[in-house]
PDB file of N, H, CA, C and O in Angstrom:
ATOM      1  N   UNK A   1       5.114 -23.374  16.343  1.00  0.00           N
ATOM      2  CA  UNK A   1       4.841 -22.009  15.909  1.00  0.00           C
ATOM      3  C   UNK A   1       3.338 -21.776  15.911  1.00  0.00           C
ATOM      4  O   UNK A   1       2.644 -22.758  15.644  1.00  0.00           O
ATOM      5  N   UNK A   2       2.615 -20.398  16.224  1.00  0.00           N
ATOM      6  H   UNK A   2       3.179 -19.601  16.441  1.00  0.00           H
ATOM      7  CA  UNK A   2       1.670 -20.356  16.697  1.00  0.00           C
ATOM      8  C   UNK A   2       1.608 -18.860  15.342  1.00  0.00           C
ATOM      9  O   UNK A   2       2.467 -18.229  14.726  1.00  0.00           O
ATOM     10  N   UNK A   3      -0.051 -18.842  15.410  1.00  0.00           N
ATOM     11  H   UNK A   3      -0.749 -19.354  15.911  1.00  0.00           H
ATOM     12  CA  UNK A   3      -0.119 -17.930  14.493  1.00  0.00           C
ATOM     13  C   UNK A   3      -1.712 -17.082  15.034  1.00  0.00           C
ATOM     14  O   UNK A   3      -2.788 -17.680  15.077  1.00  0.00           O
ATOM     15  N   UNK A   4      -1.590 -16.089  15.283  1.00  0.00           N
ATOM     16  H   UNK A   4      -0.717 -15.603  15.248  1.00  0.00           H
ATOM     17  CA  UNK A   4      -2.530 -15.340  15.858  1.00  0.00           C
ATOM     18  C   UNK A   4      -3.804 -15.015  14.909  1.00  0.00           C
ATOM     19  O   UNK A   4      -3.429 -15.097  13.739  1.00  0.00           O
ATOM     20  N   UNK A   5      -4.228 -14.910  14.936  1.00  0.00           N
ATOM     21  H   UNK A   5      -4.533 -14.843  15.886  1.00  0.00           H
ATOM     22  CA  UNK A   5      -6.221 -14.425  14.418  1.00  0.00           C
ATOM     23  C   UNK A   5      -5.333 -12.841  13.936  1.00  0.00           C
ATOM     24  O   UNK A   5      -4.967 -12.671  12.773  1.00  0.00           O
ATOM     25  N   UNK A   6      -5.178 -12.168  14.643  1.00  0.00           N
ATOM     26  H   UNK A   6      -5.476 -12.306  15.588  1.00  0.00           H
ATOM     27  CA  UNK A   6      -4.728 -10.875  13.860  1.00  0.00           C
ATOM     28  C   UNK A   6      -3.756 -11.090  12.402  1.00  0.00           C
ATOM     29  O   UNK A   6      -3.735 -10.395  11.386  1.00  0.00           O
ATOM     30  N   UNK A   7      -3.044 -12.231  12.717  1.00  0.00           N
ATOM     31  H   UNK A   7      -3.061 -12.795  13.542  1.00  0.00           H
ATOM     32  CA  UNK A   7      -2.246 -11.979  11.728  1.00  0.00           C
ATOM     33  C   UNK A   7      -2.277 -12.940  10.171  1.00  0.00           C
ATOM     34  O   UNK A   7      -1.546 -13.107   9.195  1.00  0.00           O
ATOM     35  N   UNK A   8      -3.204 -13.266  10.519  1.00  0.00           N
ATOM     36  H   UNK A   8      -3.798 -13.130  11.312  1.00  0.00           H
ATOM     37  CA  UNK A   8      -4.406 -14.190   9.814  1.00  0.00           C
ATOM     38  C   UNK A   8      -5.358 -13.047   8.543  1.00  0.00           C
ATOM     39  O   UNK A   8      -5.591 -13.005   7.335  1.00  0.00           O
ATOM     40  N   UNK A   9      -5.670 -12.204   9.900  1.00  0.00           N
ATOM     41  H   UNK A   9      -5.481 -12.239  10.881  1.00  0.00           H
ATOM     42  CA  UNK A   9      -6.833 -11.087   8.842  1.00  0.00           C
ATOM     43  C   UNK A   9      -6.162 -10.173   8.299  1.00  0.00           C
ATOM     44  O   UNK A   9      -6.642  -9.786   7.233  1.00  0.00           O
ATOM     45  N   UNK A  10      -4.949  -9.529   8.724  1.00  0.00           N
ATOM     46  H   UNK A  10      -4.559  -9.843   9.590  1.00  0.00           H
ATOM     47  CA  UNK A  10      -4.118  -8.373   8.507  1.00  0.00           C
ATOM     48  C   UNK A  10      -2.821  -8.401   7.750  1.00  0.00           C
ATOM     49  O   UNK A  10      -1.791  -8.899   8.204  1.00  0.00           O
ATOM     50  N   UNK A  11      -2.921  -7.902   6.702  1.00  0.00           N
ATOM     51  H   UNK A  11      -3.758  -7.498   6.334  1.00  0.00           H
ATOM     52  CA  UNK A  11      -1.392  -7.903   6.014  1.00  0.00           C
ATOM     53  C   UNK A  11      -0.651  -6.863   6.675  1.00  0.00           C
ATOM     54  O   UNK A  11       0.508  -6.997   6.282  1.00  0.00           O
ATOM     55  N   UNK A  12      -0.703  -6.078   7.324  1.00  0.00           N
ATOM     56  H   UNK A  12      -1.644  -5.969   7.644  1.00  0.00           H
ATOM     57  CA  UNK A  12       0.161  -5.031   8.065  1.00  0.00           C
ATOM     58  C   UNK A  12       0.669  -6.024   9.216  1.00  0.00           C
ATOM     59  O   UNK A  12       1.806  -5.626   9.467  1.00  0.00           O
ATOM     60  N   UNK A  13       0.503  -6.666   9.697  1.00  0.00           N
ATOM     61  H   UNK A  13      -0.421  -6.990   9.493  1.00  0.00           H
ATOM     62  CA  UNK A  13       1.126  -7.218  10.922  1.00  0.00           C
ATOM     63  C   UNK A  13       2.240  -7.416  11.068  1.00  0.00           C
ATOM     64  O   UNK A  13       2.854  -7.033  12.064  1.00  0.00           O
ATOM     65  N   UNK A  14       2.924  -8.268   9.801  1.00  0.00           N
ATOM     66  H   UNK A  14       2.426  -8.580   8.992  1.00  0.00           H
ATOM     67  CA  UNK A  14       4.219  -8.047   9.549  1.00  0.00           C
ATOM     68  C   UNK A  14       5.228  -6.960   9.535  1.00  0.00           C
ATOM     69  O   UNK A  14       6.371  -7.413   9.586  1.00  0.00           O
ATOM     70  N   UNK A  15       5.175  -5.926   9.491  1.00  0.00           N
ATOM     71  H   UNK A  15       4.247  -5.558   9.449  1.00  0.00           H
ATOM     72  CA  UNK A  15       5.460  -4.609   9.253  1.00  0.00           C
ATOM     73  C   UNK A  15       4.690  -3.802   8.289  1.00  0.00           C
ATOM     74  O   UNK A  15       3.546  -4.042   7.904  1.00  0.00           O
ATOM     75  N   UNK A  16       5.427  -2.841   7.951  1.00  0.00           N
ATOM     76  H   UNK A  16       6.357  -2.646   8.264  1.00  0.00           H
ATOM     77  CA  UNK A  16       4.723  -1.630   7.266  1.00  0.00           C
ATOM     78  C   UNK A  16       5.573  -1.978   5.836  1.00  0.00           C
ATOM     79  O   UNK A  16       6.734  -1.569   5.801  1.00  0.00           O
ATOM     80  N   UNK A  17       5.159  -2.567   4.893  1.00  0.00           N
ATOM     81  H   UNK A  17       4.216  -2.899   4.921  1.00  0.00           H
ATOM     82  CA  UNK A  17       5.284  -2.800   3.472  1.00  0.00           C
ATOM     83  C   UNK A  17       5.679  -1.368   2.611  1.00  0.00           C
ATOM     84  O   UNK A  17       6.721  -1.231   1.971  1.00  0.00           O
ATOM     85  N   UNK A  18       4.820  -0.545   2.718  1.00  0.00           N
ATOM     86  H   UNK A  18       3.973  -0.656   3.237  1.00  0.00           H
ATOM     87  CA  UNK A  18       4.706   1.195   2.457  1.00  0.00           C
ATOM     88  C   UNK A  18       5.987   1.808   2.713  1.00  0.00           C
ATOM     89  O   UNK A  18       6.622   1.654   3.757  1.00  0.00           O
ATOM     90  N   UNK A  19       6.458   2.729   1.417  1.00  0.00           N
ATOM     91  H   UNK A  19       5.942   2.853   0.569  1.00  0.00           H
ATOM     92  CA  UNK A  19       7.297   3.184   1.359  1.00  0.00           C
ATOM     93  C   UNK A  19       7.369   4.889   1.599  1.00  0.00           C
ATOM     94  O   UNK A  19       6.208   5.289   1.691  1.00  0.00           O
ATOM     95  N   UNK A  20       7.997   5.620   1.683  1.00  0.00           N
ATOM     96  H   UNK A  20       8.940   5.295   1.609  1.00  0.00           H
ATOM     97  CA  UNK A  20       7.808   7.248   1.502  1.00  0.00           C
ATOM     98  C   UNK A  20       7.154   8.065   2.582  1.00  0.00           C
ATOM     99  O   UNK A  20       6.759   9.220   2.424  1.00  0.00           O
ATOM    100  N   UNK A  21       7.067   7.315   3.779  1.00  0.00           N
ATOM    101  H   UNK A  21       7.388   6.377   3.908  1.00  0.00           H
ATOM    102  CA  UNK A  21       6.025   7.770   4.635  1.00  0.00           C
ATOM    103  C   UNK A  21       4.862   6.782   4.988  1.00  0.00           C
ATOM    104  O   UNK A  21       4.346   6.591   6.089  1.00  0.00           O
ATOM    105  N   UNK A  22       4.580   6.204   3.785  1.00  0.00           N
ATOM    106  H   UNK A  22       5.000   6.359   2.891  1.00  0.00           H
ATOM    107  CA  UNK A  22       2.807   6.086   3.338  1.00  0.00           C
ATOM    108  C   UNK A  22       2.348   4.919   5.209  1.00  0.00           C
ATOM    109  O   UNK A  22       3.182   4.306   5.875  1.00  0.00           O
ATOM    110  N   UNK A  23       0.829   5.024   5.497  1.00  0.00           N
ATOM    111  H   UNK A  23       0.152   5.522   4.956  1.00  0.00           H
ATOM    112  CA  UNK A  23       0.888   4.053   5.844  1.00  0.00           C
ATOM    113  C   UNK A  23       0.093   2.762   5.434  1.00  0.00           C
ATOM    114  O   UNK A  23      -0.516   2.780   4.364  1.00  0.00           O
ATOM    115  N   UNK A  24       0.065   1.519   6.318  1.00  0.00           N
ATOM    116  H   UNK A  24       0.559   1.505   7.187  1.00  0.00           H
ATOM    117  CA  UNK A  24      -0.375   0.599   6.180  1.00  0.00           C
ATOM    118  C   UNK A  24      -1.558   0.062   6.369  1.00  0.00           C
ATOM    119  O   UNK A  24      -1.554  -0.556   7.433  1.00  0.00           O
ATOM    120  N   UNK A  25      -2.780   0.002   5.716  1.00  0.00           N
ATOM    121  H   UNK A  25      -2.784   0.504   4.851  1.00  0.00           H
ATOM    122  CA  UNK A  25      -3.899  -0.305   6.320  1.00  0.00           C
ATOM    123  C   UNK A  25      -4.504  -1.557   5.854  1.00  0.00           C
ATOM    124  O   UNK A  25      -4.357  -1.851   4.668  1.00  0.00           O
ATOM    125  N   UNK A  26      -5.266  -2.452   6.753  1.00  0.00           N
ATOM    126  H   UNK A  26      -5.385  -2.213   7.717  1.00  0.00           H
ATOM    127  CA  UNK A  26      -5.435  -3.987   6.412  1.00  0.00           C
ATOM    128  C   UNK A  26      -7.065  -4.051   5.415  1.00  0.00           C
ATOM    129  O   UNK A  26      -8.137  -3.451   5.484  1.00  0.00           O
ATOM    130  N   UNK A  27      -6.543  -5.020   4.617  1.00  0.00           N
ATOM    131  H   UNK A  27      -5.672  -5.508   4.560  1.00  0.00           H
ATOM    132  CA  UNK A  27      -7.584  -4.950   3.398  1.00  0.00           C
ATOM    133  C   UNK A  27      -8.340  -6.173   3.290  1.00  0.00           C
ATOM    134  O   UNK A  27      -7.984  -6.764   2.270  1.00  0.00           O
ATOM    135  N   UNK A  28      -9.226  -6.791   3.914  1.00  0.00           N
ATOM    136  H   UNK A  28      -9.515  -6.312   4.743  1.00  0.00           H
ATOM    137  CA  UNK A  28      -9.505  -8.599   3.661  1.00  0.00           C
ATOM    138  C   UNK A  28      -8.636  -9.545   4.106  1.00  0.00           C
ATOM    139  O   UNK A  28      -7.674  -9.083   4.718  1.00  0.00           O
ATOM    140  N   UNK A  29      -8.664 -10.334   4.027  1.00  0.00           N
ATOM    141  H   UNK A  29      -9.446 -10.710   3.529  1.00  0.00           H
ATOM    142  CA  UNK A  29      -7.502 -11.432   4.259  1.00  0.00           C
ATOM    143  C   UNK A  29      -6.338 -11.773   4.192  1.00  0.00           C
ATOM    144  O   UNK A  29      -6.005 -12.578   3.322  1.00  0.00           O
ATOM    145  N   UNK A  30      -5.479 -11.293   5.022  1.00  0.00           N
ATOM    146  H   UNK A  30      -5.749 -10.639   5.729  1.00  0.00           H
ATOM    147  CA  UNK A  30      -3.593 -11.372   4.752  1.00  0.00           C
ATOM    148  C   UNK A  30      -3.454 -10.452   2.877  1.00  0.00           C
ATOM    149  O   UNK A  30      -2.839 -10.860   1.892  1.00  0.00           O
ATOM    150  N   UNK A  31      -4.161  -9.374   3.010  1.00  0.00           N
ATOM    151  H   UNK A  31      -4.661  -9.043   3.810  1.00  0.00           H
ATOM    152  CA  UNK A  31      -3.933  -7.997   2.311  1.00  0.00           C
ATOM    153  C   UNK A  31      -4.273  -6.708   2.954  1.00  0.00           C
ATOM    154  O   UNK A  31      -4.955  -6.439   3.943  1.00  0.00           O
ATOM    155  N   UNK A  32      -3.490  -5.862   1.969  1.00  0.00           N
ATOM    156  H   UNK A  32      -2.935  -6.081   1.166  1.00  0.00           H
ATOM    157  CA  UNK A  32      -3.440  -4.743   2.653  1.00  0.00           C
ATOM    158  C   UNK A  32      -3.148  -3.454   1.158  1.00  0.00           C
ATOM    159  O   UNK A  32      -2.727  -3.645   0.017  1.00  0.00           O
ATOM    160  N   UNK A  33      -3.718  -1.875   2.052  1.00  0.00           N
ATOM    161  H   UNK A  33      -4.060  -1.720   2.979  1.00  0.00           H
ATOM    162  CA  UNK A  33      -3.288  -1.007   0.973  1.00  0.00           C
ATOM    163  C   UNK A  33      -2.208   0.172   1.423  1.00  0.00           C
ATOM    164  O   UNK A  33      -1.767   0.113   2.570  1.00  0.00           O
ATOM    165  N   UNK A  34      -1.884   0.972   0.764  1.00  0.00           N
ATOM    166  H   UNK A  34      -2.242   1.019  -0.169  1.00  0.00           H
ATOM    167  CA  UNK A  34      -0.859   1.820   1.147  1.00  0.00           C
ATOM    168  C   UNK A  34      -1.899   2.966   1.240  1.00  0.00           C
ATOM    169  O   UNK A  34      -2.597   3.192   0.252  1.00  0.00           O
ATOM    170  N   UNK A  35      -2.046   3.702   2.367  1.00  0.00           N
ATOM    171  H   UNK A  35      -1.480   3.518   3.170  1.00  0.00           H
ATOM    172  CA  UNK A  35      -2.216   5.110   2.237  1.00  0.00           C
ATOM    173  C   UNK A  35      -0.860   5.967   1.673  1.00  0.00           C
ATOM    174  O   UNK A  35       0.212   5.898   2.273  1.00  0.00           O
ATOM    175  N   UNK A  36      -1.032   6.755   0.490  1.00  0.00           N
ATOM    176  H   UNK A  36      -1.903   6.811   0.001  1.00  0.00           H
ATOM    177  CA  UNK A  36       0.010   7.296   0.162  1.00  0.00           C
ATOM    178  C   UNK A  36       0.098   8.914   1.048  1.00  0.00           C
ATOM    179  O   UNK A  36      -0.917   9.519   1.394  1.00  0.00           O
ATOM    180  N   UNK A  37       1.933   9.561   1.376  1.00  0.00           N
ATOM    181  H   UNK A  37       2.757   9.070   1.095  1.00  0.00           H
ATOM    182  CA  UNK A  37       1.988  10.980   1.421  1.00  0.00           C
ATOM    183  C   UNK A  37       1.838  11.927   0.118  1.00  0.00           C
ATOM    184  O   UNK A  37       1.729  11.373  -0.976  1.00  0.00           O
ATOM    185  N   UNK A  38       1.829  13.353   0.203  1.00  0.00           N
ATOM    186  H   UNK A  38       1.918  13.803   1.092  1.00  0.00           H
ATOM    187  CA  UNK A  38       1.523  14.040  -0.752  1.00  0.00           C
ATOM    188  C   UNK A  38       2.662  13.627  -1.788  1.00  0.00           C
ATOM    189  O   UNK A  38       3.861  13.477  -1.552  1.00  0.00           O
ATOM    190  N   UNK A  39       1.906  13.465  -3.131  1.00  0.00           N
ATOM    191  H   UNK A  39       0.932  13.587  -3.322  1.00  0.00           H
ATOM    192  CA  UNK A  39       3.200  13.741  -3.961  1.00  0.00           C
ATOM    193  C   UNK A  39       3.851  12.037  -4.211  1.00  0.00           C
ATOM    194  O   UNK A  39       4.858  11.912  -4.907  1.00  0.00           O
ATOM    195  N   UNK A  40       3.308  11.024  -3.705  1.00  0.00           N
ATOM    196  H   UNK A  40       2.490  11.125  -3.139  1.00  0.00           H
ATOM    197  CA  UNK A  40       3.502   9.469  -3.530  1.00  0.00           C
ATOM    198  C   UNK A  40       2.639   8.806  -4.347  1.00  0.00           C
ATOM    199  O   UNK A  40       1.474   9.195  -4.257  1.00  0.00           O
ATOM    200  N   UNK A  41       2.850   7.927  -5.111  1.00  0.00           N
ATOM    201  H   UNK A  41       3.796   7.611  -5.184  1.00  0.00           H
ATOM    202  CA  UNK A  41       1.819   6.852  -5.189  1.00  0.00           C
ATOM    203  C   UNK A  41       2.020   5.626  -5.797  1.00  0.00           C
ATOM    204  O   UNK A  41       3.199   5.641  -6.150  1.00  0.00           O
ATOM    205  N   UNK A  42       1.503   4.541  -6.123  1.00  0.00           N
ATOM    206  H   UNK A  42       0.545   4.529  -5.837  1.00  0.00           H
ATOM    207  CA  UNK A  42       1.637   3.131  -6.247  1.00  0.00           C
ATOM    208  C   UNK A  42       0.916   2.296  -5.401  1.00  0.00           C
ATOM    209  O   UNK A  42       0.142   2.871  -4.635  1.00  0.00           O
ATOM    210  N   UNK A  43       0.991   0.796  -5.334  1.00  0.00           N
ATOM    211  H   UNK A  43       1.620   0.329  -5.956  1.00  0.00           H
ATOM    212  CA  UNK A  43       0.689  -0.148  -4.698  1.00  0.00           C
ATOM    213  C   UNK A  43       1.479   0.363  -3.169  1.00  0.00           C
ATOM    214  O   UNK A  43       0.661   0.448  -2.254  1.00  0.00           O
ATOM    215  N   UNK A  44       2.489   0.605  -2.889  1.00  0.00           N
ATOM    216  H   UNK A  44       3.154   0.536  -3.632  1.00  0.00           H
ATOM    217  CA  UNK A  44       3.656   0.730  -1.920  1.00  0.00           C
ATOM    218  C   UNK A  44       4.172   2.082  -1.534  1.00  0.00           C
ATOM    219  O   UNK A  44       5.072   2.176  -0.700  1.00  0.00           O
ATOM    220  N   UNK A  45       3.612   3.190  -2.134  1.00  0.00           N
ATOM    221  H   UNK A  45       2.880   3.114  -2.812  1.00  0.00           H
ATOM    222  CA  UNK A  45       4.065   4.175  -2.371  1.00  0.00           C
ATOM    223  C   UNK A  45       4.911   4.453  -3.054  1.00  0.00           C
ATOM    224  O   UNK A  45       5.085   5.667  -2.942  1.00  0.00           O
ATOM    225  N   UNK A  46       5.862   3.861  -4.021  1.00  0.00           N
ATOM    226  H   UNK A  46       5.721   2.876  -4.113  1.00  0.00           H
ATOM    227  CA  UNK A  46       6.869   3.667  -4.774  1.00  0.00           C
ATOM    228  C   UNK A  46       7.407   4.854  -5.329  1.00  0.00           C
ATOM    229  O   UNK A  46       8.554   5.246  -5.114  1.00  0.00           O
ATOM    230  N   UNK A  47       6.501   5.473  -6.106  1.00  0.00           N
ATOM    231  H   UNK A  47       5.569   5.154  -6.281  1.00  0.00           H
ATOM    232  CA  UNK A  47       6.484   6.178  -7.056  1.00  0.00           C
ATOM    233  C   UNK A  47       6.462   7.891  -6.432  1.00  0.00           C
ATOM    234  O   UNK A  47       6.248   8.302  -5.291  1.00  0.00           O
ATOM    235  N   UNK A  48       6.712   8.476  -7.439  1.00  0.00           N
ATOM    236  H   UNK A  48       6.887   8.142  -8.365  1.00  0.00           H
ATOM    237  CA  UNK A  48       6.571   9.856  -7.020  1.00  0.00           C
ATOM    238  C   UNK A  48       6.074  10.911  -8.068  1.00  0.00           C
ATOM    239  O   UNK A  48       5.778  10.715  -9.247  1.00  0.00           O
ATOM    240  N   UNK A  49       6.059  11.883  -7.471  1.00  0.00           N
ATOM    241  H   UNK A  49       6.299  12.042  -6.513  1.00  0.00           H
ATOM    242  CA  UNK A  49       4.907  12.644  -8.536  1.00  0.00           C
ATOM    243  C   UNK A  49       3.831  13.407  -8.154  1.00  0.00           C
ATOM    244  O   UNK A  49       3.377  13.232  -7.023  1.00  0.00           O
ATOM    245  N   UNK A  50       3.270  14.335  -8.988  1.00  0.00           N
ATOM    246  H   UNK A  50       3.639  14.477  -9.907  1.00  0.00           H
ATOM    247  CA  UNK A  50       1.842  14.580  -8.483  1.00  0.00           C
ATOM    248  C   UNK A  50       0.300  14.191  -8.465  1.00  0.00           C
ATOM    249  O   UNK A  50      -0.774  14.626  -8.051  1.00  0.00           O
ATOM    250  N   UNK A  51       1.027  12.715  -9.420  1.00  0.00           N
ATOM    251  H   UNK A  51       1.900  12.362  -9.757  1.00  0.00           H
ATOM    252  CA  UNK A  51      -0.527  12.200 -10.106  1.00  0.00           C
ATOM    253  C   UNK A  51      -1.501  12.486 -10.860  1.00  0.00           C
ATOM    254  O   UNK A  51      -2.627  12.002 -10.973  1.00  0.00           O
ATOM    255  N   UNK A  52      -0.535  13.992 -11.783  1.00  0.00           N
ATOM    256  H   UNK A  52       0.380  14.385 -11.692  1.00  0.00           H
ATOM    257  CA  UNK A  52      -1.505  14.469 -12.872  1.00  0.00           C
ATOM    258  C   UNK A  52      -1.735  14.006 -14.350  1.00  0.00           C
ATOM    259  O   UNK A  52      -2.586  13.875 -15.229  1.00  0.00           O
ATOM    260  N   UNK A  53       0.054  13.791 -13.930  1.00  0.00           N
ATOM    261  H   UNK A  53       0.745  13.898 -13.215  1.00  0.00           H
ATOM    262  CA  UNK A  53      -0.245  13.023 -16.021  1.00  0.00           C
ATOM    263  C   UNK A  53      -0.825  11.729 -15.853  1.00  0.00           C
ATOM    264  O   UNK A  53      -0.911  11.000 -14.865  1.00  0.00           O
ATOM    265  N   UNK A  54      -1.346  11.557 -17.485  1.00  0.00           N
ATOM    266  H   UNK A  54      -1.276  12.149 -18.288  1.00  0.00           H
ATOM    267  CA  UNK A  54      -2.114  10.373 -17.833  1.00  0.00           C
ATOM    268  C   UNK A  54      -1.160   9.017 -17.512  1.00  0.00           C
ATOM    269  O   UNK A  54      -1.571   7.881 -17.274  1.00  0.00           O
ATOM    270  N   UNK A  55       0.172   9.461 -17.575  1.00  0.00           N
ATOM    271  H   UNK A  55       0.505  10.384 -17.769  1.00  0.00           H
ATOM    272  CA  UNK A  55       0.600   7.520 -17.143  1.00  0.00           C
ATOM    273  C   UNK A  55       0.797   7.410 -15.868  1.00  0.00           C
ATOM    274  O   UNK A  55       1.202   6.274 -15.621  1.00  0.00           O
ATOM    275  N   UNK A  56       0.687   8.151 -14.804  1.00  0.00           N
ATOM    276  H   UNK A  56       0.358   9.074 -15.005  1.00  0.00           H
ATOM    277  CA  UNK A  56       0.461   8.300 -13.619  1.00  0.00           C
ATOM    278  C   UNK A  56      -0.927   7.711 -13.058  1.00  0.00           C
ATOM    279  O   UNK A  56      -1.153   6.875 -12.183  1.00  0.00           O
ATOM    280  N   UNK A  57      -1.559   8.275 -13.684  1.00  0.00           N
ATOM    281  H   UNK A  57      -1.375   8.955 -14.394  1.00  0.00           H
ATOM    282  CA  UNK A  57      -3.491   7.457 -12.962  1.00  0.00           C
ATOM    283  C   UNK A  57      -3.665   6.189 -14.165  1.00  0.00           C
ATOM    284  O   UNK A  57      -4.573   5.366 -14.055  1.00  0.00           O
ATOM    285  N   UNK A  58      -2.785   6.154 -15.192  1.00  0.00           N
ATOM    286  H   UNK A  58      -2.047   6.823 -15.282  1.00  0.00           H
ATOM    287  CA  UNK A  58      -2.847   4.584 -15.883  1.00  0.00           C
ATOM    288  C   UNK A  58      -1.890   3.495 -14.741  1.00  0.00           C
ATOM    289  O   UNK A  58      -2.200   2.329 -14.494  1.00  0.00           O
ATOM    290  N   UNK A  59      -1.073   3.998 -14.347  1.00  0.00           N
ATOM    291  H   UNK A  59      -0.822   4.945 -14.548  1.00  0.00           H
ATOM    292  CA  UNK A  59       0.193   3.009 -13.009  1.00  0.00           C
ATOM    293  C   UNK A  59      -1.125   2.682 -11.985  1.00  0.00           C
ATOM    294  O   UNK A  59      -1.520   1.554 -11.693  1.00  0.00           O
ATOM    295  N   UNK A  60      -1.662   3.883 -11.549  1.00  0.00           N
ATOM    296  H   UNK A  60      -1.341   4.800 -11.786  1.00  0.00           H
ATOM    297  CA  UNK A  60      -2.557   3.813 -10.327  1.00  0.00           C
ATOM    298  C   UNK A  60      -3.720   2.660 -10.614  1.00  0.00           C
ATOM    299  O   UNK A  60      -4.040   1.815  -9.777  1.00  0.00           O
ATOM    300  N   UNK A  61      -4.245   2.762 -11.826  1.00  0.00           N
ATOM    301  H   UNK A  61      -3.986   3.448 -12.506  1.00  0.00           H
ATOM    302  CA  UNK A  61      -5.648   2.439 -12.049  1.00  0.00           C
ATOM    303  C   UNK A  61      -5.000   0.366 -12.368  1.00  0.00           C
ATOM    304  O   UNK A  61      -5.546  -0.647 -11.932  1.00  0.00           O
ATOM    305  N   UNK A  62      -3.753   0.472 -13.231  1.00  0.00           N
ATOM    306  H   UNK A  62      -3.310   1.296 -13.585  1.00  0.00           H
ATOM    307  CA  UNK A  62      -3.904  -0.855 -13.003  1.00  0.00           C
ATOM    308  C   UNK A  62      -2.814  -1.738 -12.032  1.00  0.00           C
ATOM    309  O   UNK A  62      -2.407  -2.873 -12.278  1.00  0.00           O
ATOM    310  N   UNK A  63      -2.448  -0.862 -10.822  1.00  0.00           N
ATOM    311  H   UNK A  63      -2.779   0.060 -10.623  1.00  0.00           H
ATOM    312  CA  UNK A  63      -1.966  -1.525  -9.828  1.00  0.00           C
ATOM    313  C   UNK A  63      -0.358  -1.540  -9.913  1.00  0.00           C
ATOM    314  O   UNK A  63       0.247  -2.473  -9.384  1.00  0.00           O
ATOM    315  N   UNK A  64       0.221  -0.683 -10.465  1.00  0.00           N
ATOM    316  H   UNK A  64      -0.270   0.075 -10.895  1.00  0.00           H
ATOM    317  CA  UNK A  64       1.996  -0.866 -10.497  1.00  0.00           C
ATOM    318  C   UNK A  64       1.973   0.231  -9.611  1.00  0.00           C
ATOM    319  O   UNK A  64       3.026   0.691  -9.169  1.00  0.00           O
TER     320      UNK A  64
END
């Protein structure tokens, strides 16, 4: 089994992790973040919403 330099630096390589649309963009070393769609958010896009109430940017701020 052989393992490529791309997939080494890129957590997207595997597929698209991101849920709701969102996409996948590579973050440092075998990580990655979700661009979220309108109205989406989380680590994955998980969540839904508009991101106004306070436990909404408390989920965001510490990573659920």
């Amino acid at each position: 089994t052989t393992t490529t330099v791309e997939e080494l630096v890129n957590g997207c390589s595997k597929g698209n992790p991101c849920q709701n649309g969102g996409s996948c963009e590579p973050s440092g070393t075998d990580d990655l973040f979700c661009l979220c769609q309108a109205n989406y958010y989380g680590s994955r896009c998980e969540h839904t919403g508009d991101g106004t109430d306070l436990s909404v940017l408390e989920s965001i701020i510490d990573g659920n």
